[in-house]
C-alpha positions in Angstrom: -17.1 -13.8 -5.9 -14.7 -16.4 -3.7 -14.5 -18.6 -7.0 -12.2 -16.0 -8.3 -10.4 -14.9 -5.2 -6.5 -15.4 -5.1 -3.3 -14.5 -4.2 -3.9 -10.7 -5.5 -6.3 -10.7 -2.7 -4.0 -11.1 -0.3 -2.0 -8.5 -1.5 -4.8 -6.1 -1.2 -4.7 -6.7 2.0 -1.4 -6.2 2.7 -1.8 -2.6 0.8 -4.8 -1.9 3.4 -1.9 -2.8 6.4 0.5 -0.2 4.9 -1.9 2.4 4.1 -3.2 1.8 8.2 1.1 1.6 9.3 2.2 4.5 7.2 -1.1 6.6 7.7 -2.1 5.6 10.9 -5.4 5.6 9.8 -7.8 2.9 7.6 -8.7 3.6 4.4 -12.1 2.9 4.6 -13.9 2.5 7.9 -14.8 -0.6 9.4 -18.3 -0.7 8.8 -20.1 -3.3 6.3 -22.0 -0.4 4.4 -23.2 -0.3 0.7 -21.2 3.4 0.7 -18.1 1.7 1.8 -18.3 -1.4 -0.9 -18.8 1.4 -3.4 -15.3 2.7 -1.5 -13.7 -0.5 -1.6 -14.7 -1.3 -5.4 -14.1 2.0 -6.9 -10.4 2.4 -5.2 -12.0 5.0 -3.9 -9.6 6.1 -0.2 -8.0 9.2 1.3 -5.3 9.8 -0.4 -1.9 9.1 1.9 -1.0 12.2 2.4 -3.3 14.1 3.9 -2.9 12.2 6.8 1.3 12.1 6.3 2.5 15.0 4.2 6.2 13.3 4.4 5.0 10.1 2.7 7.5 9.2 -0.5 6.4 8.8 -4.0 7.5 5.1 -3.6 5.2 4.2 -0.6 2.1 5.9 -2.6 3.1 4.1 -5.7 2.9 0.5 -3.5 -0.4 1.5 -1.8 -1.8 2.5 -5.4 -0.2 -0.9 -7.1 -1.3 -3.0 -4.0 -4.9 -1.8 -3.5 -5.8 -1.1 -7.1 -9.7 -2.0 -7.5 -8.8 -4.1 -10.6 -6.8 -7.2 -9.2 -5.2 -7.5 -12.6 -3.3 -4.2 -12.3 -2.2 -5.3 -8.8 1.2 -6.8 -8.4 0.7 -10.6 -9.3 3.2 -11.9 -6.6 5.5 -10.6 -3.8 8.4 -11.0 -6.1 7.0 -8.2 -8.2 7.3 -6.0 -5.1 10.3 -7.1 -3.7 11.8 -6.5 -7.3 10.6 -3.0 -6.7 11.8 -2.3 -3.7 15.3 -3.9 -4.6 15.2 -1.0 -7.2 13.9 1.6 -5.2 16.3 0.8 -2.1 19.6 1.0 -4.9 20.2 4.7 -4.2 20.8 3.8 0.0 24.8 2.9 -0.4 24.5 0.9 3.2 21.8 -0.4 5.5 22.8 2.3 8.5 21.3 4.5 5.8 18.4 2.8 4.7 17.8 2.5 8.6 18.6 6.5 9.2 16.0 7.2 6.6 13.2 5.1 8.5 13.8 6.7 11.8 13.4 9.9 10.2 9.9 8.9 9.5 9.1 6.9 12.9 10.2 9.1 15.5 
């Protein structure tokens, strides 16, 4: 229902651009079919990793949080997720090797 749509659906949303980015693939397939809603409403998508095998535990732990079914157990703002990352990103002593780590994934 659009009367109960927020910011968490935005969110989603980004979640479905990551999963496409890091994947290269959609997690559900374009069409408007009752099997896809079903998809969509159950959290019901490949998992990552079959498509990338060299996916971290933190980019499937930001798909899962950002596409959850339930838009209450999706992060409730970006600060949520930047806090995250801020977290996550601790162990990198520099940017060079936050960037070195990327490229490994890119090229």
């Amino acid at each position: 229902s659009a009367k109960h749509v927020d910011n968490r659906a935005d969110i989603y949303s980004m979640g479905v651009m990551f999963y496409k980015m890091i994947t290269g693939e959609k997690p559900y397939s374009g069409l408007f079919t009752a099997e896809n809603i079903s998809k969509i409403s159950s959290g019901n998508y490949p998992n990552p990793k079959d498509f990338n095998p060299d996916i971290t535990g933190t980019c499937i732990k930001i798909i899962k949080k950002t596409m959850n079914c339930n838009k209450d157990k999706r992060y409730d703002d970006l600060s949520e997720l930047i806090s995250f990352l801020k977290k996550e990103l601790k162990v990198y002593k520099t940017q060079s090797s936050i960037n070195n780590k990327i490229k490994k994934y890119i090229v």
